[in-house]
C-alpha positions in Angstrom: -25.1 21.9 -7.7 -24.9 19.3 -4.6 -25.6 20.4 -1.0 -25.3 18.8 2.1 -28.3 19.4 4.7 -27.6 19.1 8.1 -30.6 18.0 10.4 -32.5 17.2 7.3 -35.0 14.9 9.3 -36.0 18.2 11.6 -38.7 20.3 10.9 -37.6 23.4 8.9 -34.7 20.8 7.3 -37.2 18.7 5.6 -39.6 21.7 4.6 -36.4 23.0 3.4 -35.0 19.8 1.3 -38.8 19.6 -0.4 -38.8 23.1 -1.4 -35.3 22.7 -2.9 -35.9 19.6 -5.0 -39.4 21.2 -6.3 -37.5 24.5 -7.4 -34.1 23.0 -8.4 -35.2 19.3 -9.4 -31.8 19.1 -11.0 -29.7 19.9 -7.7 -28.2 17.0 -5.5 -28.9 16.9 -1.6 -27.0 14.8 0.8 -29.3 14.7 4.5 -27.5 14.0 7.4 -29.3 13.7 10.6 -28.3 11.5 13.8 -32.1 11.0 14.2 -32.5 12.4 17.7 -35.4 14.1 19.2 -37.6 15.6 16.3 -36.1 13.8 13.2 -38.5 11.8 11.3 -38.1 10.0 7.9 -42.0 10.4 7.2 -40.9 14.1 6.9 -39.5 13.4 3.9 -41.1 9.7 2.7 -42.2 11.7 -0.6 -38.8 11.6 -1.7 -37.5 8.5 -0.4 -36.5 6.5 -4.3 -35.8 10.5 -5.9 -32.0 9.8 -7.2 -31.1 13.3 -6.3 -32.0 12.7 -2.3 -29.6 11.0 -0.4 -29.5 10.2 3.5 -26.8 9.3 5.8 -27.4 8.5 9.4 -24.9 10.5 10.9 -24.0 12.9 14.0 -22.0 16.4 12.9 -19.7 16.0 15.8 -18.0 13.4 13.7 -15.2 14.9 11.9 -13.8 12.0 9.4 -17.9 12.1 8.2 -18.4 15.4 7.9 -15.1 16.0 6.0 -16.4 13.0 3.4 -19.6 14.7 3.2 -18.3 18.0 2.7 -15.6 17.4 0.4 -18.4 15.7 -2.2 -20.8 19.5 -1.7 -20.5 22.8 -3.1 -22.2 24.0 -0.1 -23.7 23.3 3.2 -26.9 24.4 5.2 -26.6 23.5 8.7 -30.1 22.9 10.3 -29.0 20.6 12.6 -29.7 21.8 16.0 -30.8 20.9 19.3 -33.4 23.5 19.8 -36.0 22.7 22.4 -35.1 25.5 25.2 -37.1 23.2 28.1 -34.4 20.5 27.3 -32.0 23.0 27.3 -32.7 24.0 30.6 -33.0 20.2 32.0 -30.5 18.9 30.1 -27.8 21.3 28.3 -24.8 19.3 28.0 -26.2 17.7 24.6 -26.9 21.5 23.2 -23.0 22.3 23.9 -22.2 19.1 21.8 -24.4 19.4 19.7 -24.7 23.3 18.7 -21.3 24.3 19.4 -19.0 21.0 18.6 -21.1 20.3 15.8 -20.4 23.7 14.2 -16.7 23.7 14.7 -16.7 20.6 13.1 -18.6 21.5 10.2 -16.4 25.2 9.8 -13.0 22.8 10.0 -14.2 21.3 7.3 -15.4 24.1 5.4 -11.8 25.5 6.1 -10.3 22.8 5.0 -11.7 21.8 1.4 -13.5 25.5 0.8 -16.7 25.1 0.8 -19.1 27.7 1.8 -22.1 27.7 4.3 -25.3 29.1 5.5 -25.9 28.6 9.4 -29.4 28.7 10.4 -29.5 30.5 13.1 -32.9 32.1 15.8 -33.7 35.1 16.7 -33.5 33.7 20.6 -29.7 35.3 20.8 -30.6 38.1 21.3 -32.8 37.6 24.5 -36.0 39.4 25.5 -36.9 42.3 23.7 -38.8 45.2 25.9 -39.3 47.8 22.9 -37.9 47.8 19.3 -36.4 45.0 17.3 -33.0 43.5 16.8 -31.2 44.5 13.5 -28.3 42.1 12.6 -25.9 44.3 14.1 -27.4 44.1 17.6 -25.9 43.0 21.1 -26.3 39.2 21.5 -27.7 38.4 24.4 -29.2 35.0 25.1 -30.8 33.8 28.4 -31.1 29.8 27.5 -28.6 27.0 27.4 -29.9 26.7 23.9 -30.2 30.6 22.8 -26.6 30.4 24.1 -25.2 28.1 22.1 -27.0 29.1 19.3 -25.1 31.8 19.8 -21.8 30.7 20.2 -22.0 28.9 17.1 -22.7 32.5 15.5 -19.2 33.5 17.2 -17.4 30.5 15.8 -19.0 31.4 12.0 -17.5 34.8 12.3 -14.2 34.0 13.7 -14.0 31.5 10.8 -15.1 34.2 8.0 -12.7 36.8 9.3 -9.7 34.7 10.3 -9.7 32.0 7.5 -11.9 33.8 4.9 -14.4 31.5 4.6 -17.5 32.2 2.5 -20.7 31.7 5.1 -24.1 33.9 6.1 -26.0 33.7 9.1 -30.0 33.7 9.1 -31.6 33.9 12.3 -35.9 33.5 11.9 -38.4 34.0 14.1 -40.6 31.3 15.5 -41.6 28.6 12.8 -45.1 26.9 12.1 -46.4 24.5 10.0 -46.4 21.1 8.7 -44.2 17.9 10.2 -43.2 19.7 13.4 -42.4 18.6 16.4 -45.2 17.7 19.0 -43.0 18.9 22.1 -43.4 22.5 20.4 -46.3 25.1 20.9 -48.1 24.9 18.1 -48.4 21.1 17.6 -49.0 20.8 21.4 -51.9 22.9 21.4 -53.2 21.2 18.5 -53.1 17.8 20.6 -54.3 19.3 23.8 -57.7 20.6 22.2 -58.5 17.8 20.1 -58.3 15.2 22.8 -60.8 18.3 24.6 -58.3 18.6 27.3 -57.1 21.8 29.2 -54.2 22.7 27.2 -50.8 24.3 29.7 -49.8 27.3 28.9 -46.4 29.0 30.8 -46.5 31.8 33.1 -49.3 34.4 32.5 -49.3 33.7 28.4 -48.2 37.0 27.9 -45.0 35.6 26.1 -44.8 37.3 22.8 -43.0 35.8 19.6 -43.6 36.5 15.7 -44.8 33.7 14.2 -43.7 33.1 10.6 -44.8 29.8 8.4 -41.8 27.8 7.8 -42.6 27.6 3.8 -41.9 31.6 4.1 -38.8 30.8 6.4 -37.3 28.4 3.4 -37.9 30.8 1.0 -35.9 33.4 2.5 -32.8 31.4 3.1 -33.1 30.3 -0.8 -33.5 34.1 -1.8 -30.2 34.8 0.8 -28.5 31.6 -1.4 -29.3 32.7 -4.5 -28.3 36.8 -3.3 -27.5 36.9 -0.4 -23.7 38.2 0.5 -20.7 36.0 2.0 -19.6 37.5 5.0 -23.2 38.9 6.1 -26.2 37.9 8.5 -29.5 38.1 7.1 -33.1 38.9 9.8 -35.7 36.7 8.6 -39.1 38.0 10.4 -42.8 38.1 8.9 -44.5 40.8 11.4 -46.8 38.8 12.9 -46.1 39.2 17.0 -48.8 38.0 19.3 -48.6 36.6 22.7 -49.4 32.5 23.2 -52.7 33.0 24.6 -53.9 34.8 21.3 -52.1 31.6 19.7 -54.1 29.2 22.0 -57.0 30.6 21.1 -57.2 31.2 17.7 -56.6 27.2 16.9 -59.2 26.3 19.4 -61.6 28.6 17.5 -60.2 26.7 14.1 -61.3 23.5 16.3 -64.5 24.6 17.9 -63.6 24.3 21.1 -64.8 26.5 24.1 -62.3 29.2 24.2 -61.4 28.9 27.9 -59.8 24.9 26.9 -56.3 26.2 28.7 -55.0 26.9 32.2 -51.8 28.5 33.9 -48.9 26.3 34.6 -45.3 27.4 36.6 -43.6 29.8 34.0 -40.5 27.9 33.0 -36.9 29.7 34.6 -35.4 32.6 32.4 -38.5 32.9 30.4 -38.1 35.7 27.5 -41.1 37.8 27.4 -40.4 39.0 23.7 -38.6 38.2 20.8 -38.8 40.4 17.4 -36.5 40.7 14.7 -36.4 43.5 12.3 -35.9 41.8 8.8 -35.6 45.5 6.8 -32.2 44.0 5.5 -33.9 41.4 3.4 -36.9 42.9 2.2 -35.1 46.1 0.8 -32.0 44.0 -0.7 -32.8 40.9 -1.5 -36.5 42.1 -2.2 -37.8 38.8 -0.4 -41.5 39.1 1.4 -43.4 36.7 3.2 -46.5 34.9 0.8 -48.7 33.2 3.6 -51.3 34.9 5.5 -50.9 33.8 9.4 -54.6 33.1 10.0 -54.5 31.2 6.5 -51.1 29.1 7.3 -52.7 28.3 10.9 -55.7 26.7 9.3 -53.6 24.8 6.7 -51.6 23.9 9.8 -54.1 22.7 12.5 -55.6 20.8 9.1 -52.5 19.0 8.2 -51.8 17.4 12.2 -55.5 16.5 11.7 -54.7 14.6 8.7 -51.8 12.9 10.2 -53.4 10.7 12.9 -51.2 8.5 13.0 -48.2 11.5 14.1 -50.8 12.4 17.1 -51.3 8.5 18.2 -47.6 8.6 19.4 -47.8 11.2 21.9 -50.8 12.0 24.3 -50.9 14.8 26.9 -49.3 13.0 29.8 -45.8 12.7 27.8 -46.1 16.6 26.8 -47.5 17.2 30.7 -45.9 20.2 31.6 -42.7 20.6 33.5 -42.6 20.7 37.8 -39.5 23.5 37.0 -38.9 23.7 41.0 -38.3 19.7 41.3 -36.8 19.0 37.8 -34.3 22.3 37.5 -32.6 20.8 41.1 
């Protein structure tokens, strides 16, 4: 089997190309990433002289690539995303490029030699969530440049299953922690903030609620919906574990031993979603897939591995991650 990873060099990619190779050591993986803002090679330096791993430095925008990468797979995951919503907000034009002409380029392709595809997708397109959750046959409703496109590129999958027949699934997660994410994010930012024993920002009241999965449970499920899942279909991927960003903040300064006031309240960034939850009902009772990792335990094993990766936390400091003046810069 040979697969082409898109945005291999990202976060959940490169969790998602290790967990691959260690349960299918016989399967081929092509990475392309343009290495942008959050793709790393030390993500995946483990693997660097494995004969099955492959990279090519690459953008998905560019058709006469993706059609030679494509045409070699059986089958594509497309992680490659812009997916930081306070660049989204600044700066959207490179999301539209990005999110929305990358995936038409990639389902042209797909078109053309018959390939089939799994587009990772968020739970962000459906927007705030006051009560309930959003099944996969709920209203999309995004509120970000990013969420938006996100969910455009949803759109384009669909058109291209039902008007070209294409084979492809959509997953949409919940928010993902753990090991060789970006420092712009939440979780990492926190992490950096406390240990340097300064005040770490925190948007709006903190009130903010998102469900926080580990990404090794997040590659798991899209492996279960390639191994079961069904062409044609969008799959929930959620692990039940909502709780609002100040509860985030301060159960890593506990893991830290830091005083648990280490935060403050910054401007809340524009369009803020107050609540995101996904019902993922669809997954457990069909494909039979549940979540392995404890959040307080994955946390730990978290905050432990930036600690162990000084060298990750040299590059940034808190005055590059300072938070945003939304009135100045969103003019």
């Amino acid at each position: 089997m040979k697969l082409l990873v898109t945005g291999g060099l990202g976060f959940i990619g490169s969790n998602f190309i290790l967990d691959i190779l260690l349960r299918f050591p016989n399967y081929e993986i092509i990475n392309i990433d343009a290495e942008i803002e959050g793709s790393s090679h030390n993500n995946l330096k483990d693997i660097k002289k494995n004969r099955k791993y492959k990279f090519v430095k690459g953008n998905i925008t560019n058709q006469l690539l993706i059609d030679k990468l494509i045409s070699k797979v059986d089958i594509v995951f497309n992680f490659a995303a812009e997916s930081h919503v306070d660049r989204s907000i600044l700066s959207p034009k490179n999301f539209i490029k990005s999110n929305i002409v990358g995936m038409f380029t990639i389902l042209e392709s797909v078109r053309k030699y018959k390939k089939k595809l799994i587009q990772i997708s968020t739970d962000e397109v459906f927007g705030s969530i006051n009560k309930g959750s959003a099944s996969e046959e709920s209203h999309l409703n995004p509120s970000s440049p990013y969420s938006s496109s996100k969910a455009s590129a949803e759109l384009l999958v669909n058109s291209y299953v039902k008007t070209y027949g294409i084979e492809a699934i959509v997953t949409r997660c919940t928010n993902n922690f753990g090991p060789r994410q970006h420092t712009e994010k939440l979780i990492p930012r926190i992490i950096l903030f406390a240990k340097n024993d300064q005040k770490i920002p925190i948007y709006g009241s903190g009130k903010a609620v998102r469900d926080w999965i580990y990404v090794k449970d997040h590659c798991n499920a899209i492996i279960e919906i390639y191994k079961s899942g069904k062409w044609g279909e969008s799959y929930n991927i959620s692990a039940n574990n909502e709780m609002d960003n100040i509860t985030i903040v301060k159960k890593i300064l506990k893991i830290l031993g830091k005083p648990s006031d280490l935060f403050y309240h910054t401007e809340d960034r524009p369009g803020h979603d107050l609540r995101y939850s996904l019902d993922s009902s669809k997954i457990r009772k069909q494909l039979k897939w549940k979540t392995e990792f404890g959040f307080d335990d994955a946390l730990e094993q978290t905050v432990n591995w930036y600690l162990s990766n000084k060298n990750l936390l040299k590059k940034v400091n808190s005055k590059t991650l300072a938070p945003i003046p939304w009135k100045s810069g969103t003019k």
